[in-house]
Steps between C-alpha positions, in 0.01 A plus 500: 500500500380196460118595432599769268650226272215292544324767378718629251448110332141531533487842310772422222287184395220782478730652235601795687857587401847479745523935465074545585557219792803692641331834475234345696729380763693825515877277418688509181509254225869463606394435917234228338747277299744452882187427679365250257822322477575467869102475661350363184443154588439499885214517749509725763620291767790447269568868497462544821757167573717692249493809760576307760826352368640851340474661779713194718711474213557882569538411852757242481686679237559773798605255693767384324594792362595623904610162590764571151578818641587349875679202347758765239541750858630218710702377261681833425541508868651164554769594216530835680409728245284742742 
C-alpha cells in the first residue's frame, strides 16, 4: 500500500492524471481518495504499527464485548430473572 502511493506521488508529479494512475493500479478513483487520506503520510513501518494496533484493538474489543455479556447474565441471575 504504501509503495503504491509512493509511487502514485512519483507519477502524478510526472503529470499523469488520478483516473490514468488508478487504471494503472487496477482501484477506482473513489478506493484512491480513502487510501490517500488514511496511508498518505506514513512509512511503512508506520503502516505496519497501524496493523498491529487494529487488529488488538479488534482483539480487546472481543474481549470486552464477552466480558459485557458475562457481567449483564450474572446479573439477571442474581435478580432471578432466569
Amino acid at each position: 500500500m504504501i509503495r503504491k502511493l509512493s509511487r502514485w506521488r512519483r507519477d502524478a508529479q510526472q503529470g499523469a492524471t488520478v483516473a490514468e494512475l488508478s487504471r494503472s493500479f487496477g482501484i477506482t478513483e473513489t478506493t484512491w481518495y480513502p487510501w490517500k487520506y488514511t496511508y498518505g503520510g506514513m512509512k511503512a513501518t508506520d503502516a505496519k504499527r497501524l496493523k498491529e494496533l487494529e487488529a488488538e484493538n479488534r482483539r480487546l474489543k472481543t474481549i470486552v464485548a464477552d466480558l459485557t455479556l458475562d457481567n449483564t447474565i450474572l446479573g439477571e441471575i442474581a435478580v432471578g430473572k432466569v
